[in-house]
C-alpha positions in Angstrom: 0.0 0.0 0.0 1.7 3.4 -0.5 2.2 5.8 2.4 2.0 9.2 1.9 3.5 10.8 4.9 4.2 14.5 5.7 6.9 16.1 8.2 5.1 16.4 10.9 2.6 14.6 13.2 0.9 17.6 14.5 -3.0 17.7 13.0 -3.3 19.0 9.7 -6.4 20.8 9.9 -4.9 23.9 8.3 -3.8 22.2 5.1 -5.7 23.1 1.9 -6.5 19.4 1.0 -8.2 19.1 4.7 -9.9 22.3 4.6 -11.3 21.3 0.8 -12.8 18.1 2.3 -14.1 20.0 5.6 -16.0 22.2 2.7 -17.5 19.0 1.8 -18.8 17.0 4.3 -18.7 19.6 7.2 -21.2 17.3 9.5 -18.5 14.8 9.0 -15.1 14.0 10.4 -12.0 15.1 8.5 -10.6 12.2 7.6 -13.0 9.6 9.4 -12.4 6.8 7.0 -8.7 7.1 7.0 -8.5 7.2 3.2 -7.2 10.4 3.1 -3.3 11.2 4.1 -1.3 9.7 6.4 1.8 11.6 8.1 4.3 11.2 9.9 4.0 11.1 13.8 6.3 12.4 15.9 5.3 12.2 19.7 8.1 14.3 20.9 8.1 16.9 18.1 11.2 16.0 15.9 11.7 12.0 16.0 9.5 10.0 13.6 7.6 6.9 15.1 5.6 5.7 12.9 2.7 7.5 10.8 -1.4 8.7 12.3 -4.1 9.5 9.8 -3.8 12.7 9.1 -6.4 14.7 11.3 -6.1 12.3 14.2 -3.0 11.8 16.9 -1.5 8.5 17.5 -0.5 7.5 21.0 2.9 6.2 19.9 6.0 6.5 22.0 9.5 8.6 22.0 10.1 9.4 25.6 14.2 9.4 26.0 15.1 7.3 23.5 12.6 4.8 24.2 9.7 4.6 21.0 7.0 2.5 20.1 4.6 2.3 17.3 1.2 1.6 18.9 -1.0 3.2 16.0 -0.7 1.0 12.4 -2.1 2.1 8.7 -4.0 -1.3 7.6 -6.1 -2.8 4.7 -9.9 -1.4 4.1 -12.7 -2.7 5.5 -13.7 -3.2 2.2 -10.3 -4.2 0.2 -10.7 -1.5 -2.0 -7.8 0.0 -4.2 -4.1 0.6 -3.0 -5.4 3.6 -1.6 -7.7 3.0 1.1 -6.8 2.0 4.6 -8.2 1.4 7.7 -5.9 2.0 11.7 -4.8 -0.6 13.7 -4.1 -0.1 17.2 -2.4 -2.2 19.7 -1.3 -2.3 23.1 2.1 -2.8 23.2 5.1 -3.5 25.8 7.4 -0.2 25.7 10.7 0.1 27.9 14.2 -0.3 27.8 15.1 -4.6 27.3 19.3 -5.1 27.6 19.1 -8.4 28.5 20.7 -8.6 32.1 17.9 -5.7 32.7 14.1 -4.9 31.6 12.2 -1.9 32.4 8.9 -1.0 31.1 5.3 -1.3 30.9 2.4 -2.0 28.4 1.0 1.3 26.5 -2.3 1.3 25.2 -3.1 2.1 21.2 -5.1 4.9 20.2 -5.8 7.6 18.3 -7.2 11.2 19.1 -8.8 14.3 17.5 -6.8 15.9 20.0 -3.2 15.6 21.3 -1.8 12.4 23.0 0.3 12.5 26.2 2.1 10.0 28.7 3.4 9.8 31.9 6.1 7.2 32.9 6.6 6.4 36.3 10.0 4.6 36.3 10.5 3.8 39.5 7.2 2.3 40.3 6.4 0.6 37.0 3.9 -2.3 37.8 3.9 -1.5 41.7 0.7 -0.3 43.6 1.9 2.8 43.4 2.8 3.5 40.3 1.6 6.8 38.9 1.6 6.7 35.0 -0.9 8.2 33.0 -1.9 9.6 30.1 -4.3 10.5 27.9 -5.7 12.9 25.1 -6.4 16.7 25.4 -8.4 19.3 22.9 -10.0 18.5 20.0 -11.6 19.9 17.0 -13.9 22.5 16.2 -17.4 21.3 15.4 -20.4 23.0 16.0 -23.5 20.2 15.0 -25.4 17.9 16.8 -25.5 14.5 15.8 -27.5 11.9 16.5 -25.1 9.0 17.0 -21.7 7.8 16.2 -21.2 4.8 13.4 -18.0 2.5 13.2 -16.6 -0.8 11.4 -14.7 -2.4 13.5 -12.4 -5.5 14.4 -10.7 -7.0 17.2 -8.4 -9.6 18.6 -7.0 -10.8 22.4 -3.0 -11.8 22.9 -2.4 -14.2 25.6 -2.8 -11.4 28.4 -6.0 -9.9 30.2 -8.4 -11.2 27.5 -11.1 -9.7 28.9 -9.8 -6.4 28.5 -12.5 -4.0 26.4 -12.1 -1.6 23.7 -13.1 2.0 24.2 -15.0 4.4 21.2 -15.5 7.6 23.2 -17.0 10.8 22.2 -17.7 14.1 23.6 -18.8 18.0 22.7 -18.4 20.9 24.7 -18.1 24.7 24.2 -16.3 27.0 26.6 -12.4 26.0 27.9 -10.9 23.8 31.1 -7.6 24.5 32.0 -5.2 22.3 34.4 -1.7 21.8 35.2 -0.6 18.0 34.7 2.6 16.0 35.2 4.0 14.7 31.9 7.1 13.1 30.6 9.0 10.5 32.7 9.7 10.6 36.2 12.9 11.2 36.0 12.6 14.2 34.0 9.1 15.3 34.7 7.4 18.2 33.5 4.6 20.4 34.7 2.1 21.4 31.4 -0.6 23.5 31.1 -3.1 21.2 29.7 -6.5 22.5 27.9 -9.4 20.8 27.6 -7.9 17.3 29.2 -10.5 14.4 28.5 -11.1 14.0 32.4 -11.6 17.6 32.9 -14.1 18.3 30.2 -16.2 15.1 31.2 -16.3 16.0 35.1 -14.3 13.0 35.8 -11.6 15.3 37.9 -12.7 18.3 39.7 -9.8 19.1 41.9 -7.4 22.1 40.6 -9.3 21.9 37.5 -9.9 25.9 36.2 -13.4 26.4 33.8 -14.3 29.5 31.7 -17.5 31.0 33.4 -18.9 29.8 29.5 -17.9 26.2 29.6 -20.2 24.1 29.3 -20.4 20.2 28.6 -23.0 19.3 26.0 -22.9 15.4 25.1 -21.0 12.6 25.6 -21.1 9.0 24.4 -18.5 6.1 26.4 -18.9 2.7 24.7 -16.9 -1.0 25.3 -16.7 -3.3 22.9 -16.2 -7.0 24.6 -14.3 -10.2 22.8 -12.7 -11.2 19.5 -14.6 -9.8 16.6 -12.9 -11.5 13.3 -15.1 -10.1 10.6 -15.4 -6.4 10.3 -18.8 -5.4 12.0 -20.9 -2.2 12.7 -21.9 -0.4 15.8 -23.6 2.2 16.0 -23.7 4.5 19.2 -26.4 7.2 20.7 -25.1 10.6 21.6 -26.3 11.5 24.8 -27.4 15.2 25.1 -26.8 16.8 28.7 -27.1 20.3 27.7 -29.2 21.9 25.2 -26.6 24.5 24.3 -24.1 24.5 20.8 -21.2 22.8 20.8 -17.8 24.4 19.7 -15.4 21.4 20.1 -15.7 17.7 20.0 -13.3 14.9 20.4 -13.4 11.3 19.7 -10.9 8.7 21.3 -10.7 5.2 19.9 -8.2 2.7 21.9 -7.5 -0.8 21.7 -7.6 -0.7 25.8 -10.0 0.0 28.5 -9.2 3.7 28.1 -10.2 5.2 31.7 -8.4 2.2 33.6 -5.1 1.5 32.6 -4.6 -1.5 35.2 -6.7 -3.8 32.7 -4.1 -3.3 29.9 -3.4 -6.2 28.0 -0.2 -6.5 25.8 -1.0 -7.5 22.0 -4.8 -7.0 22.2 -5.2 -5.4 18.7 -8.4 -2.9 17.8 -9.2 -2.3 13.9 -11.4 0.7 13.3 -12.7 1.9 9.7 -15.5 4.1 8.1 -16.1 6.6 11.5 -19.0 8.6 11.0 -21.8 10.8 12.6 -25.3 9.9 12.2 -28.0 12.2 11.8 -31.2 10.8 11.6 -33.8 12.2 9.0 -37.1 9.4 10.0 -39.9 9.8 11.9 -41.1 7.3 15.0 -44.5 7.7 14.3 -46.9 9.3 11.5 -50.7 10.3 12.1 -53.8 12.0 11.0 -57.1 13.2 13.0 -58.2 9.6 11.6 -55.6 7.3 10.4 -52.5 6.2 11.6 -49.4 4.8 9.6 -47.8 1.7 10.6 -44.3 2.2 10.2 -43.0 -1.7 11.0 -41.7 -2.1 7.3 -41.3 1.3 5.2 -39.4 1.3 2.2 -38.0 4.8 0.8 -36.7 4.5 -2.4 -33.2 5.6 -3.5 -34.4 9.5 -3.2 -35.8 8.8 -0.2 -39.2 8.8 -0.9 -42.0 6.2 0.5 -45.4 6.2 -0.8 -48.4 5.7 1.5 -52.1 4.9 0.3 -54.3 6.3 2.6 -58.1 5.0 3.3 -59.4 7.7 5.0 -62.2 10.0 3.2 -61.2 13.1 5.1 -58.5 15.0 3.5 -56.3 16.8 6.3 -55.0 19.7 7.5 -51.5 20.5 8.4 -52.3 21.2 11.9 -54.4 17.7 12.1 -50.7 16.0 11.2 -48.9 14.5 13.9 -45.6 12.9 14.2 -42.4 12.3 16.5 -39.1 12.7 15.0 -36.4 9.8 15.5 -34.4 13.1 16.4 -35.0 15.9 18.8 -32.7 17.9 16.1 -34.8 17.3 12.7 -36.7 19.7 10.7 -40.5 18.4 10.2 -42.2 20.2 6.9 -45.9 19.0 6.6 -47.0 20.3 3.1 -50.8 20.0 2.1 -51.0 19.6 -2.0 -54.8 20.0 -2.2 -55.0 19.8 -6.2 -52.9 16.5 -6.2 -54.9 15.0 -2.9 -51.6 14.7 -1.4 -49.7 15.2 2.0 -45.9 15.4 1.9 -43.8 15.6 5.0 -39.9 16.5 4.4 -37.4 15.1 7.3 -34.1 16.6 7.4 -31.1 16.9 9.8 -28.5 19.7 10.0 -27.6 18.7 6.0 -26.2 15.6 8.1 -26.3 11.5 6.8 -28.8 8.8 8.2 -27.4 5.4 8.4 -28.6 4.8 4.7 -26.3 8.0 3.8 -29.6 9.9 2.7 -29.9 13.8 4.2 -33.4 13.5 4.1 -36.5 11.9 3.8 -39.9 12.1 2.2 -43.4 10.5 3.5 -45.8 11.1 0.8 -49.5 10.5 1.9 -51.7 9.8 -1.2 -55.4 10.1 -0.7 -58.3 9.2 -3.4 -59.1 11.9 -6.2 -60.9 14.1 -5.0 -60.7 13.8 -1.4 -59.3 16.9 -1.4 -62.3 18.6 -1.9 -61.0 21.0 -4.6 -62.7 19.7 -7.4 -66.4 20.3 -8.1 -68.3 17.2 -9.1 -71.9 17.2 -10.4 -74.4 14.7 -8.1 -77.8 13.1 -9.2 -80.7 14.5 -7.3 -78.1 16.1 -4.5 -78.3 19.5 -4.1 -75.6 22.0 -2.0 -76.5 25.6 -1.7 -75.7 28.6 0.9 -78.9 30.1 2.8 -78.7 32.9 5.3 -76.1 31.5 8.2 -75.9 28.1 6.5 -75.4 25.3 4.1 -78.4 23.7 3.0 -77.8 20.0 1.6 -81.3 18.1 -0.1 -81.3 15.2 -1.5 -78.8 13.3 0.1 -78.1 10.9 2.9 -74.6 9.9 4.8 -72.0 12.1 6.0 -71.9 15.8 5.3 -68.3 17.2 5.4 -67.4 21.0 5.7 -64.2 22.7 5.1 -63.0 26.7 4.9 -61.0 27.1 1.9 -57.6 26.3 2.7 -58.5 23.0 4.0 -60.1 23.0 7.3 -62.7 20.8 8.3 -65.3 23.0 10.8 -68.3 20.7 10.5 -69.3 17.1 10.1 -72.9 16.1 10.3 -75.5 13.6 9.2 -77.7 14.6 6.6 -81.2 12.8 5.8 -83.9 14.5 3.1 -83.4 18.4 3.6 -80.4 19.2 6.6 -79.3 22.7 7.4 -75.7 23.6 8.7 -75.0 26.5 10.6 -71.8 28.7 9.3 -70.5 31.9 9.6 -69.9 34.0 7.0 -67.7 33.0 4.3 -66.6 30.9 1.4 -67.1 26.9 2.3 -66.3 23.3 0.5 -69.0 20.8 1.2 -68.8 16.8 0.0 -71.0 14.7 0.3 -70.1 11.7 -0.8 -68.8 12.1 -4.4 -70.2 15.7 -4.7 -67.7 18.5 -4.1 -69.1 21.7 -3.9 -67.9 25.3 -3.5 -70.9 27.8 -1.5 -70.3 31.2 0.1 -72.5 31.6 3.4 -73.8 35.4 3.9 
């Protein structure tokens, strides 16, 4: 597979081939199938370990001479061209091995929209009180809702901790957290200035952590994937809203560890991830009338995203006699009411954003007999329909007499038998009756 790496590890958001695709698919992640460039990754800022997608941060190693690749460009999900990859991550033993002496620990593999960072404890490795960490901090900017987070993924166990989990996290938040964290090794630790750590943004540490009076955290989503998984397979996660204000920053983690606790780290496990993307759901639960109600258990949209339903009512409806629930709190619902074709159409759309059929929108078309509408005027045998002072005078006919104002709005609905009158206010009025459609203006 060719490489195409850069000279420098950093994110890339700022190049013109990043900011091109950003254009594109700005609901999207840059770079969330890993197709696009990879570059060179250099954890300590001048020494090459390895290559990241481009976009992302790997969690490889260069800490005094000591490096390890943890992050790995791989085949596609989908084997497709010389060109397309997917990451591998892998937790991974990293010290110093001479033989007569060994030193080290596992690291775990993972990836970041933010920055990766370690802390060794040397002196401590593997004892109770050893107090390496590390994590990810920052993120991107990214100011959309969406509804869920999609991913192919893969997975296998070494011969160590083969319980240990896999961890696809995601949060959004606007505003800043600030806090100063120990980083490096222990025996030559520094003290960093560290915005927007993971733990800080998701409330997990409190203590000496500084917020802007703005910050504010608006959804997060912490998910474990359990055993060996040999065939690539999708999972699809819901975003959990716990603020109703707009995000400005998100960030996404994806480790081949436990990511929140390190002491379950298992060397070799391996994680495969492909294909990351937000979902933004464009459906709707549930679909009614004043007196019909869709079933929904097996809807087909074709490849516009348009399904047809036949409805058996007589009543045409109003907009306002239109019900439905959203599949998300974020969609736009447009009911329109297309009298002359005896049709409802409601348009679902989300944020310009893909559902999980990669669709932006979608279309429920309510068809309804000619005619129901009421907007025709058909002649009847014997029926007759005529305006009187204060009402609607229908002879001639027996059943159901249905009333409407002109732009569509049913007011009356009453039995009729020989000669019935209906009281009206003033105004122009469609009656049916059965198959006659008549137009009357009430004094």
């Amino acid at each position: 597979m060719k490489k195409i790496l850069s000279a420098t590890c950093a994110m890339m958001l700022a190049s013109a081939g990043m900011m091109a695709n950003a254009q594109q698919e700005q609901t999207q992640l840059p770079n969330g199938n890993f197709d696009g460039t990879w570059v060179d990754c250099k954890p300590d800022g001048s020494n090459v370990v390895g290559i990241q997608p481009e976009g992302w941060m790997a969690s490889s190693v260069y800490k005094m001479g000591i490096k390890e690749e943890l992050v790995f460009q791989d085949n596609n999900r989908e084997q497709s061209g010389d060109n397309a990859f997917s990451v591998r991550l892998e937790n991974l033993w990293v010290g110093m091995d001479m033989g007569f002496f060994k030193m080290g620990a596992n690291a775990p593999g993972y990836i970041t929209l933010g920055t990766s960072w370690a802390y060794g404890d040397i002196a401590n490795v593997g004892k109770p009180n050893d107090t390496s960490d590390g994590g990810a901090y920052g993120g991107i900017t990214f100011e959309y809702k969406p509804d869920a987070l999609s991913l192919w993924v893969k997975r296998s166990h070494g011969t160590e901790k083969t319980t240990e989990k896999a961890s696809v996290i995601f949060y959004s938040w606007k505003g800043q957290t600030s806090s100063v964290v120990t980083t490096g090794l222990s025996s030559n630790p520094k003290q960093d200035e560290m915005i927007d750590r993971e733990k800080d943004v998701l409330g997990m540490i409190q203590d000496g952590v500084t917020k802007s009076d703005d910050f504010e955290l608006i959804s997060k989503s912490e998910n474990y994937i359990e055993g060996n998984i040999s065939e690539w397979t999708q999972f699809t996660y819901p975003i959990d809203y716990v603020s109703d204000g707009t995000p400005e920053k998100i960030n996404i983690i994806l480790s081949s560890s436990d990511y929140f606790d390190r002491s379950k780290l298992g060397k070799d496990n391996k994680f495969w991830v492909d294909d990351v993307e937000f979902v933004y759901y464009s459906t709707l639960e549930n679909l009614s009338t004043a007196d019909e109600t869709l079933t929904f258990t097996d809807v087909t949209f074709n490849d516009e995203g348009v399904a047809t339903f036949t409805m058996n009512s007589n009543t045409f409806p109003t907009a306002e006699s239109v019900s439905y629930t959203a599949k998300s709190q974020f969609a736009t619902v447009d009911v329109e009411v297309l009298k002359k074709q005896d049709l409802v159409k409601v348009t679902v759309s989300n944020q310009g954003g893909k559902d999980v059929d990669g669709l932006t929108k979608h279309v429920y078309n309510l068809k309804y007999a000619a005619g129901t509408s009421g907007v025709e005027s058909v002649a009847g045998d014997g029926v007759k329909v005529y305006a009187a002072t204060g009402c609607v005078v229908v002879e001639g006919a027996e059943g159901v007499a249905q009333v409407y104002t002109a732009d569509g709005k049913q007011v009356a609905a009453e039995a009729v038998n020989g000669k019935t009158e209906i009281a009206l206010a003033n105004g122009l009025y469609i009656v049916r009756v059965g198959n006659k459609v008549q137009k009357v203006v009430v004094k």
